[in-house]
VEXFI-925178 format. One record per residue (C-alpha): residue in one letter; x, y, z. Coordinates in steps of 0.2 Angstrom, whole numbers, plus 5000, padded with zeros to 4 digits. Each point is the difference from the previous one (the first is absolute). Layout:
N
NODE resn    u    v    w
NODE    A    X    Y    Z
...
//
This chain:
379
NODE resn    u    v    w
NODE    X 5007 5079 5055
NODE    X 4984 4997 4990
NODE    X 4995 5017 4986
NODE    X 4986 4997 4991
NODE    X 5007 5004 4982
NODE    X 4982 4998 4990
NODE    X 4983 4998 5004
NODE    X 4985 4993 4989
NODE    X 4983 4996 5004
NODE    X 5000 4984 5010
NODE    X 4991 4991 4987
NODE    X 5004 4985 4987
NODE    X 5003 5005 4985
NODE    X 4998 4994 4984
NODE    X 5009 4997 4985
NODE    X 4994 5011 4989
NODE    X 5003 5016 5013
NODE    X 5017 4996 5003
NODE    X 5013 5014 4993
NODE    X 5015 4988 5006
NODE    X 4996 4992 4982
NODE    X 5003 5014 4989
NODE    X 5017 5003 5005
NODE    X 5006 4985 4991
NODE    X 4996 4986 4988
NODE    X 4999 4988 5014
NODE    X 4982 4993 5004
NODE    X 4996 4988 5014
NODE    X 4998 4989 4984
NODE    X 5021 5000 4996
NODE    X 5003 4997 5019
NODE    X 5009 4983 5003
NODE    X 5000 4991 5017
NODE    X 5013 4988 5003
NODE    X 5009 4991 5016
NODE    X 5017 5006 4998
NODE    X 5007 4984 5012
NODE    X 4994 4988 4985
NODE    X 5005 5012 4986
NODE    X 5017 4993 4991
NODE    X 5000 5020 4993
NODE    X 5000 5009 5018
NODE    X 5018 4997 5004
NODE    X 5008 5007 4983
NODE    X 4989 5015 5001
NODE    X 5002 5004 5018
NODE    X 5021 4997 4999
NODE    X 4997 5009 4982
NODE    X 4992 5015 5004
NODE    X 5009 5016 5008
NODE    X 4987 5005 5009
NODE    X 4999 4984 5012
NODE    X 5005 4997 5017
NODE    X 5002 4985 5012
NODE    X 4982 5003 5004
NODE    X 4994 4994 4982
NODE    X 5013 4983 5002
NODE    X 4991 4983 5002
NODE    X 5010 4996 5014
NODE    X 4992 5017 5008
NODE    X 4982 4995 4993
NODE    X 5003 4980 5004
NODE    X 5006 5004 5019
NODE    X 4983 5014 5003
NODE    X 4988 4983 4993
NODE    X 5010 4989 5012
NODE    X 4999 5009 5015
NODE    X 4981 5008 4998
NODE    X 4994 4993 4986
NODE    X 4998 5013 4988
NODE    X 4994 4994 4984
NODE    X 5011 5012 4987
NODE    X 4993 5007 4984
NODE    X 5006 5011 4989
NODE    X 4993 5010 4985
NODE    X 5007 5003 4983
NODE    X 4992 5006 4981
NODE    X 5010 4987 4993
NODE    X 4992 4981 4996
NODE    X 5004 4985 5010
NODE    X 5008 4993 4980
NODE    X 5011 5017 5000
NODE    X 5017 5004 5008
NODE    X 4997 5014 5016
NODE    X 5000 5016 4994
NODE    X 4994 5008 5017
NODE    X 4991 4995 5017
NODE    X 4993 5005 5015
NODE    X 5001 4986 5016
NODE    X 4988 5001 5015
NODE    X 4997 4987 5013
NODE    X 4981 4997 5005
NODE    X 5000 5003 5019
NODE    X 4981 4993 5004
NODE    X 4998 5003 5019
NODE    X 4985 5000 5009
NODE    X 5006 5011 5013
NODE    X 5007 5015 4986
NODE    X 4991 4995 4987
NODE    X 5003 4994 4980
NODE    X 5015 5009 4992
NODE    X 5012 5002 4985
NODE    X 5016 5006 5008
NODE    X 5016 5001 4990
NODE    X 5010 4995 5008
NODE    X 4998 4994 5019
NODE    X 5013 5003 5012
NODE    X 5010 5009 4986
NODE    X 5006 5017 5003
NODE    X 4996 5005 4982
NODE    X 4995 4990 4983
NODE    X 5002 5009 4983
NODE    X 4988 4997 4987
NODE    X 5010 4993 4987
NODE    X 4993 5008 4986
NODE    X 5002 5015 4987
NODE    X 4998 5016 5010
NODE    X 4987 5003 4985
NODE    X 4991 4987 4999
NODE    X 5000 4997 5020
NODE    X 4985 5014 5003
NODE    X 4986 4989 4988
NODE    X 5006 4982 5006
NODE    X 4999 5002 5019
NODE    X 4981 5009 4996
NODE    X 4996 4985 4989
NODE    X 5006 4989 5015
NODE    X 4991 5012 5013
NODE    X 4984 4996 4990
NODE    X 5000 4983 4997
NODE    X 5007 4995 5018
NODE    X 4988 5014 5010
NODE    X 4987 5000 4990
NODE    X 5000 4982 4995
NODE    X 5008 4990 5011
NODE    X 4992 5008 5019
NODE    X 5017 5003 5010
NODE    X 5001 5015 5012
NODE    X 5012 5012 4991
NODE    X 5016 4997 4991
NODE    X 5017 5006 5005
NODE    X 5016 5004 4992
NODE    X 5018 5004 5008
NODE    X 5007 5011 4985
NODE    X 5016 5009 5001
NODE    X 4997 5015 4990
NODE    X 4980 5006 4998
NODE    X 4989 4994 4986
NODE    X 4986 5011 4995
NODE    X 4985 4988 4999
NODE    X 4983 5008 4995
NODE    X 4988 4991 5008
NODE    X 4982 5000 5008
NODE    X 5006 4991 5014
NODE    X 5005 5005 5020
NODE    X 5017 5006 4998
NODE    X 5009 4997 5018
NODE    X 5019 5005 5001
NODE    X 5010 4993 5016
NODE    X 5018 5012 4998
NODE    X 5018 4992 5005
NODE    X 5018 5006 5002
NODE    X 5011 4988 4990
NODE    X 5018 5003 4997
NODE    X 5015 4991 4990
NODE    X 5018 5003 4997
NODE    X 5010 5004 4984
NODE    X 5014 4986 5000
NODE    X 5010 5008 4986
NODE    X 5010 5009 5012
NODE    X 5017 4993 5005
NODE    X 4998 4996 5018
NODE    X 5012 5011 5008
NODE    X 4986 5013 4993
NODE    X 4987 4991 5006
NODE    X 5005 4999 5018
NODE    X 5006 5018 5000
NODE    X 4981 5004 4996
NODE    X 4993 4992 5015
NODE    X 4995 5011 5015
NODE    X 5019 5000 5011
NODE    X 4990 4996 5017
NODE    X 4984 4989 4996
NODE    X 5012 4988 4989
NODE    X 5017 5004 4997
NODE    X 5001 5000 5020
NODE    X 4991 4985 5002
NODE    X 5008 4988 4988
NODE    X 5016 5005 5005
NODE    X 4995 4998 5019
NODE    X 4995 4979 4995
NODE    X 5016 4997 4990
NODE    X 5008 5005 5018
NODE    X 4988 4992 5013
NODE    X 5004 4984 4988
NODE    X 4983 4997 4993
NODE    X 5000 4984 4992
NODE    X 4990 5000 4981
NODE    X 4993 4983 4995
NODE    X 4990 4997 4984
NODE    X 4992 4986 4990
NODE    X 4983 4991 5001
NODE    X 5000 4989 5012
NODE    X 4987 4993 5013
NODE    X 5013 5004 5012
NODE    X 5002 5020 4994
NODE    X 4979 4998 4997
NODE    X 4999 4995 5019
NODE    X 5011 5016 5005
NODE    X 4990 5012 4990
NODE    X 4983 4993 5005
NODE    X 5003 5002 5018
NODE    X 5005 5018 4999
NODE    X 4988 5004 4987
NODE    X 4987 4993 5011
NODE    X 5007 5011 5014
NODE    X 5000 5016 4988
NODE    X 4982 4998 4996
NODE    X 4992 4996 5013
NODE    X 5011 5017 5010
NODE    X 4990 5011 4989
NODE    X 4985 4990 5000
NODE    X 4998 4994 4984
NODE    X 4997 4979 4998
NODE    X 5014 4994 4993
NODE    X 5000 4988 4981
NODE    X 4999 4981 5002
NODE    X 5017 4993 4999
NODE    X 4994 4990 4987
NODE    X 4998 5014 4990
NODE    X 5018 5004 5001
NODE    X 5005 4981 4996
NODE    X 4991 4999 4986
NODE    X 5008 5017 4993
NODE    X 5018 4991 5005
NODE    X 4994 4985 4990
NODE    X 4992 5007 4984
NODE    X 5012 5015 4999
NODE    X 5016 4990 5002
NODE    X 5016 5009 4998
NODE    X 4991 5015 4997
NODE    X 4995 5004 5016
NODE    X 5014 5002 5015
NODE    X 4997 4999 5020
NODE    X 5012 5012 5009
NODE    X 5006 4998 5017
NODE    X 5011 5012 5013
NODE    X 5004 4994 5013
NODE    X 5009 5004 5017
NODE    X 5011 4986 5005
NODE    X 4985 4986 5001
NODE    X 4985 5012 5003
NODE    X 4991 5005 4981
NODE    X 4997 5018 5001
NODE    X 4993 5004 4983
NODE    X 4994 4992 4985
NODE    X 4992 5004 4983
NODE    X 4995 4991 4983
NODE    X 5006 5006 4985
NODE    X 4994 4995 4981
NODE    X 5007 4999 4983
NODE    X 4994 5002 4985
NODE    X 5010 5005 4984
NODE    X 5006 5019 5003
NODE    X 4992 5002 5015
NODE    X 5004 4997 5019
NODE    X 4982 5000 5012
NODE    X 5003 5004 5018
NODE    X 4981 4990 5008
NODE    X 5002 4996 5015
NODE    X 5011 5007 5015
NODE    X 5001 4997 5020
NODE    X 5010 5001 5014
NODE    X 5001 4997 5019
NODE    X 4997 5019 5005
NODE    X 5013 4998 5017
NODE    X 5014 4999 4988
NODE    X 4994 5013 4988
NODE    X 5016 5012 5004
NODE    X 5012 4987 4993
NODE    X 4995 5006 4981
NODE    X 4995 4981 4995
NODE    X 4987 5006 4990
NODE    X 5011 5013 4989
NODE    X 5013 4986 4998
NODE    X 4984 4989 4992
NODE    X 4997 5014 4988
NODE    X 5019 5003 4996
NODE    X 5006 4981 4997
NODE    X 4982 5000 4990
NODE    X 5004 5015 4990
NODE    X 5020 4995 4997
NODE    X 4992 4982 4994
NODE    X 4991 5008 4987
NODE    X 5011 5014 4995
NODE    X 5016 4985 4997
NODE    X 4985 4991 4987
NODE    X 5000 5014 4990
NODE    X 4980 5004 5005
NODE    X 4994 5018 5001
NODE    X 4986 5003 5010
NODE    X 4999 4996 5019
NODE    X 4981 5000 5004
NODE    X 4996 5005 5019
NODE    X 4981 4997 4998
NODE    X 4984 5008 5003
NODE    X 4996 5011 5019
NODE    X 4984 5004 5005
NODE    X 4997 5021 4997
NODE    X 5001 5000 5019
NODE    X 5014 4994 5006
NODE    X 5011 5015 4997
NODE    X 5013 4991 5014
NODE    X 5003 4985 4986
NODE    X 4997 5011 4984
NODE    X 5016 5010 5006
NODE    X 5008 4987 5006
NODE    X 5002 4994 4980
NODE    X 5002 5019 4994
NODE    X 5020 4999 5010
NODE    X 5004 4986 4990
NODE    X 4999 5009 4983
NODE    X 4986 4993 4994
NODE    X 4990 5010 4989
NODE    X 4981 5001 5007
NODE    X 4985 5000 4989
NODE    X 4980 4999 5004
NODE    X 4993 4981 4996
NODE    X 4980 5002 4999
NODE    X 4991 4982 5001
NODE    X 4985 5003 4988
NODE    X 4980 4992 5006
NODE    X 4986 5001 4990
NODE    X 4985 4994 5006
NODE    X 4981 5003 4996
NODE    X 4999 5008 5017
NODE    X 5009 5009 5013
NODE    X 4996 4987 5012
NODE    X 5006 4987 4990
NODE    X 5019 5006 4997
NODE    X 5002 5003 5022
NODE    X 5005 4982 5006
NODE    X 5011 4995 5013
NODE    X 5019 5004 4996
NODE    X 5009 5002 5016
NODE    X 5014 5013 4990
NODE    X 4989 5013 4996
NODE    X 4992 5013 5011
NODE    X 4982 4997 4999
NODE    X 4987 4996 5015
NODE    X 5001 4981 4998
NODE    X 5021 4999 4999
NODE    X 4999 5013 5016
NODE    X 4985 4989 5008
NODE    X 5010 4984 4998
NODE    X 5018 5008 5006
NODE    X 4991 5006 5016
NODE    X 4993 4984 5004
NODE    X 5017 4988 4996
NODE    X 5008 5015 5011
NODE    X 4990 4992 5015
NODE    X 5005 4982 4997
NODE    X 5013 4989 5005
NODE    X 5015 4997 4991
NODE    X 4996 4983 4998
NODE    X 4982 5001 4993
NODE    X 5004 5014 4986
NODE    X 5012 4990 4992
NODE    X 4986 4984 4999
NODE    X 4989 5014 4991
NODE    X 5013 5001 4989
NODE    X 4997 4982 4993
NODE    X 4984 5005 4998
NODE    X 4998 5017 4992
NODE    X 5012 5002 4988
NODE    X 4993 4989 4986
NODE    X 4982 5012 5002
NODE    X 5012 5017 4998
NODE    X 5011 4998 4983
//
C-alpha cells in the first residue's frame, strides 16, 4: 500500500534552500561515487560491517548487472585513496517505459544504509541533492529496515511492507514447539509420513525443477514470472551461498524454494509449489530442513522476507512460524508526486492494479513471455 509520508511543492529545488544539509557536515561536495564491482574496498567493507546483508554482496550486485544490466553505484564520504568508512549502493534502472531511478537495491527485499545512524540523515540529503537536483533521475528510493528521518524539500512517497524473521538462538525443540500445532507442526509431520523426498544443492537439474513450478505459481496468481536466467546467474555468482530446495512425492516435485547465506543470516526468496499437492506439507518441510540447516551452523536469524501490507493470508502465514513481524517502509523522494508513482506490480496503486487485471485476462503462456520483458523496467 502506497501513504503518502511528506509532501513539498513540486518544484526543483536548489542548494541553498535545502534543510537536508544542515543536519550534518556532509555536502554534495563530500559525496563520493564509485562502482562497488570495480572497487578492491567493497568486499572487506560489506563482509566487515554488521549492518550488511546478502543484498549488499558482489555476488548479489554482479548477478542484478548480468541479468538486467543495472549499472551499480554506490556512495560514500570517504575518498577513492581512503579505506571505506561508510556507503550507500543503488543500481541505475534507466527505462523508457518507468522512467530514470536510483533504487537501492532492486529486487532486494530490503538494503541498509550502511552508515552511522548519525551521520546517515545529512549524507543521503547530500546525495538526494546532487543525484535529483544534479543528475535529472525521477526519484530516488531506499529499502531501509528501520526509518531514517530525512529533512528534505523533496516528495517523500512511503510504500509500507510486513517483514518477518526468526530468533535462531533457541534450541530447536523450542523453536518447533512455538510454531502454530495445525498450520506447521501438522503439516511437516504429515510430509515425513506421506514420504516427501527433500533434495538440495545448485544444480541445473534442481534449477529445471524449481523453474517449472515457479513458473506455474506465478503465472496461477497472475503475476509474470522472473527470467530463468535471473535465477542462473544468482546460482553462479552466489555459489554455495545460495541453496535450491526440492520436495518431492515419489517422481513428481511438489514444492520448491531458494534460500541464501550470508554470514549470520539465512534469507528465504523464493518459494513455489504445485498447488494439487499442497495438503502434503512440502512446503513446511522446505522451511523446517531450511531452518534446522541454519540453526546446526550456529546462525541466529532466519529471514522470512518482505509481504505486501495486503496479503493478510501470507503475512499470517509467517506470524505461526514464530517469527517476529515488523513494518518495512520503502522510502521515494521525488521532486513530484507524479514522479515517485511508477509501475511496481507489488504495491497497491492504480498502475500495479491496471497491469494485474489485464495479465489476469491472458493466457498462461503469454504472461510469462511479459516476464522477459518487464522485469528489467520494474527494479
Amino acid at each position: 500500500m502506497a501513504v503518502l509520508l511528506e509532501q513539498a511543492p513540486a518544484v526543483a529545488p536548489t542548494a541553498r534552500t535545502s534543510p537536508g544539509l544542515a543536519q550534518s557536515r556532509a555536502s554534495t561536495a563530500d559525496i563520493h561515487c564509485f562502482e562497488p564491482l570495480a572497487d578492491a574496498r567493497w568486499d572487506p567493507f560489506v563482509q566487515g560491517h554488521s549492518r550488511s546483508s546478502v543484498f549488499h554482496t558482489s555476488a548479489w550486485l554482479e548477478a542484478l548487472h548480468r541479468t538486467y544490466g543495472y549499472k551499480l553505484v554506490a556512495y560514500s564520504t570517504s575518498s577513492p585513496t581512503e579505506p571505506l568508512e561508510n556507503a550507500i549502493v543503488f543500481g541505475r534502472v534507466e527505462s523508457w517505459l518507468t522512467g530514470r531511478r536510483l533504487v537501492s537495491l532492486p529486487f532486494s527485499d530490503h538494503c541498509e544504509p550502511l552508515i552511522g545512524t548519525e551521520e546517515a540523515p545529512g549524507t543521503i540529503a547530500a546525495i538526494l541533492n546532487r543525484e535529483l537536483q544534479q543528475s535529472g533521475w525521477s526519484y530516488l528510493e531506499m529499502r531501509p529496515l528501520g526509518t531514517i528521518p530525512v529533512t528534505t524539500p523533496y516528495v517523500h512517497t512511503g510504500i509500507e511492507y510486513a517483514f518477518h524473521q526468526l530468533d535462531l538462538r533457541p534450541d530447536l525443540h523450542c523453536l518447533f514447539n512455538n510454531f502454530h500445532k495445525s498450520c506447521i507442526q501438522r503439516k511437516i509431520r504429515r510430509a515425513e509420513r506421506e514420504g516427501l523426498v527433500y533434495r538440495e544443492g545448485s544444480s541445473e537439474e534442481l534449477l529445471d525443477v524449481f523453474c517449472r513450478l515457479f513458473e506455474l505459481t506465478r503465472i496461477k496468481h497472475r503475476v509474470p514470472p522472473q527470467p530463468r536466467q535471473w535465477f542462473r546467474n544468482l546460482m553462479n555468482c552466489l555459489g554455495p551461498a545460495l541453496k535450491i530446495r526440492v520436495a518431492s512425492k515419489a517422481d513428481q516435485p511438489v514444492a520448491a524454494m531458494i534460500t541464501l547465506r550470508h554470514k549470520g543470516t539465512m534469507v528465504y526468496k523464493y518459494g513455489c509449489s504445485d498447488i494439487c499437492f499442497n495438503h502434503l506439507g512440502g512446503m513446511q518441510l522446505l522451511y523446517w530442513n531450511a531452518i534446522q540447516e541454519a540453526k546446526a551452523a550456529g546462525l541466529s536469524c532466519f529471514d522470512f522476507g518482505r509481504t505486501d501490507a495486503d496479503q493478510q493470508g501470507l503475512i499470517t502465514y509467517k506470524n505461526r512460524w514464530g517469527a517476529i513481524q515488523s513494518l518495512l517502509t520503502y522510502s521515494r523522494y521525488g521532486c513530484s508526486s507524479r514522479a515517485t508513482h511508477c509501475l511496481d506490480l507489488s504495491a497497491g496503486k492504480w498502475k500495479a492494479r491496471t497491469a494485474k487485471y489485464v495479465l489476469s485476462h491472458l493466457p498462461g503462456g503469454v504472461v510469462s513471455k511479459i516476464g522477459h520483458f518487464l522485469y528489467s523496467h520494474i527494479g
